[in-house]
C-alpha positions as CSV (number, residue, x, y, z in Angstrom):
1,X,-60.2,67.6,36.2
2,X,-58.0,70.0,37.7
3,X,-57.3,70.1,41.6
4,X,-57.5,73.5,43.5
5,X,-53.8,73.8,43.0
6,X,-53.5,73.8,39.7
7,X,-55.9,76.3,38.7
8,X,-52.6,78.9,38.7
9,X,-51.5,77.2,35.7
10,X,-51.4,78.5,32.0
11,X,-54.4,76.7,30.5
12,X,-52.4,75.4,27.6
13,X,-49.4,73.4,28.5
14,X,-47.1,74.8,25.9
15,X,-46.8,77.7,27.6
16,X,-46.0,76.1,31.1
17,X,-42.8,76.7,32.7
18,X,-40.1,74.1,33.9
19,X,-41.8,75.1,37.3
20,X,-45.6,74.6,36.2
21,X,-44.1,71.8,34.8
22,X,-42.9,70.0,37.7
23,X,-46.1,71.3,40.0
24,X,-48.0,69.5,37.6
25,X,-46.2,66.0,37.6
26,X,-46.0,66.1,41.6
27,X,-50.2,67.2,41.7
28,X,-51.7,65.7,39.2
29,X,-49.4,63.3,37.6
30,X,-48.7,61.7,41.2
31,X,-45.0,61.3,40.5
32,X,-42.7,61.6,43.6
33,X,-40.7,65.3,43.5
34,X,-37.1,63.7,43.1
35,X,-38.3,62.7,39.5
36,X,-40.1,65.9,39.4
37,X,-37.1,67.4,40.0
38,X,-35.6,65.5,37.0
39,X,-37.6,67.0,34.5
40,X,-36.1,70.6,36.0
41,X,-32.9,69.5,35.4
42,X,-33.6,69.1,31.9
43,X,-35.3,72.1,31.6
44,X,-38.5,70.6,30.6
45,X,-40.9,73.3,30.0
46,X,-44.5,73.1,28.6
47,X,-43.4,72.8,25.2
48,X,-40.6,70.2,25.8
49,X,-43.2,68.1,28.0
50,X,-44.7,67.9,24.6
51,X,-41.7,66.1,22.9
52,X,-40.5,63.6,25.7
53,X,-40.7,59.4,25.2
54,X,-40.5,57.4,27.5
55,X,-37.1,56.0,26.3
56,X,-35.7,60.2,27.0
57,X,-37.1,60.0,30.6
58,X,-35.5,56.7,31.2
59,X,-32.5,58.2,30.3
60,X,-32.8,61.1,32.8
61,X,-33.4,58.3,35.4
62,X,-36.6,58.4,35.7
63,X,-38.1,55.4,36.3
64,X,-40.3,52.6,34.1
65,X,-43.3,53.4,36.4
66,X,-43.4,57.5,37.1
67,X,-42.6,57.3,32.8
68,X,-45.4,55.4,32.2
69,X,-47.3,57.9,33.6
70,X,-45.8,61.0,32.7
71,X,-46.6,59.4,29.3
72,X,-50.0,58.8,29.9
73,X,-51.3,62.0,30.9
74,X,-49.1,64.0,28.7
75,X,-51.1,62.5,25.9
76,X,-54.1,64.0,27.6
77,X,-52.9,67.3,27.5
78,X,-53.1,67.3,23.8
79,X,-50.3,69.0,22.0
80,X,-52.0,73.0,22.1
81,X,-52.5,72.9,18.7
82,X,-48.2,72.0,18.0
83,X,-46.0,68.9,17.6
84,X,-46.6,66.2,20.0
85,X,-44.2,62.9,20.3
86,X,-45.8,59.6,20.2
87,X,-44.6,56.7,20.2
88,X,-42.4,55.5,16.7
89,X,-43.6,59.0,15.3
90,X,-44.3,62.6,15.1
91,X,-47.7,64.1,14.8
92,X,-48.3,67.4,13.3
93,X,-51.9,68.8,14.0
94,X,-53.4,71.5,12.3
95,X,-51.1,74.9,12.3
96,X,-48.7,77.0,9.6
97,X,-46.3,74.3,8.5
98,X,-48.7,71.3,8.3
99,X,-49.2,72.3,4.6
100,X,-45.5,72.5,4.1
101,X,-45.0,68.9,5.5
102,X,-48.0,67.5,3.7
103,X,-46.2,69.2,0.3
104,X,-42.8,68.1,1.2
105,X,-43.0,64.2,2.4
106,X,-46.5,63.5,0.6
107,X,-48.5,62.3,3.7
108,X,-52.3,62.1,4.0
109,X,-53.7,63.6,6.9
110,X,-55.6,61.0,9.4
111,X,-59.7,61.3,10.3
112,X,-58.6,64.0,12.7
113,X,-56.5,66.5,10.6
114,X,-53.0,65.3,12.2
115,X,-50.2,63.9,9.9
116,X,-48.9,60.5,11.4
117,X,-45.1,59.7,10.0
118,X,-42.0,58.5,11.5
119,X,-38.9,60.3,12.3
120,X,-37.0,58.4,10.0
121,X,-38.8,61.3,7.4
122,X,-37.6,63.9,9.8
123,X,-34.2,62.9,9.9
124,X,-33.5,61.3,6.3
């Protein structure tokens, strides 16, 4: 549920700014604002929230906990109908290239439309 304070926000996170972005970790995420302020230094925006591990935060300096939790409720944002990153993998849901990936690396779309395979297809 959203608090008060987020009700300014873009309803779909891939259009969030690197400043919705860090409003939202602070508020409803509960991280402290100095990692907050991490993901601005990236440039994390709505749509780069959607491709972050937990391996890339730690490497930013974000610590195992605040991670673990930016990872956590990122995954209950959904990806807005794009590419999310979870873990080991990439998932496609539904959109104009899914057919073009389904074509090109011969996957089988899971119960819930998405296509489930790991980046070593993306990169190989």
């Amino acid at each position: 549920e959203w608090s008060s304070n987020m009700a300014a926000l873009p309803p779909n996170a891939m259009g969030w700014s690197v400043e919705d972005v860090k409003q939202w970790a602070v508020a409803e995420v509960g991280i402290k604002p100095e990692h907050a302020d991490k993901l601005v230094q990236q440039e994390v925006d709505g749509r780069a929230l959607h491709t972050l591990t937990e391996a890339k935060l730690e490497r930013c300096s974000i610590p195992i906990g605040p991670a673990g939790l930016l990872m956590e409720a990122i995954e209950g944002l959904g990806g807005g109908g794009g590419s999310s990153s979870m873990a080991g993998g990439v998932v496609l849901r539904e959109g104009p290239f899914v057919e073009y990936w389904r074509r090109m690396w011969d996957v089988q779309p899971a119960d819930d439309g998405s296509l489930d395979f790991d980046e070593a297809h993306l990169v190989g």
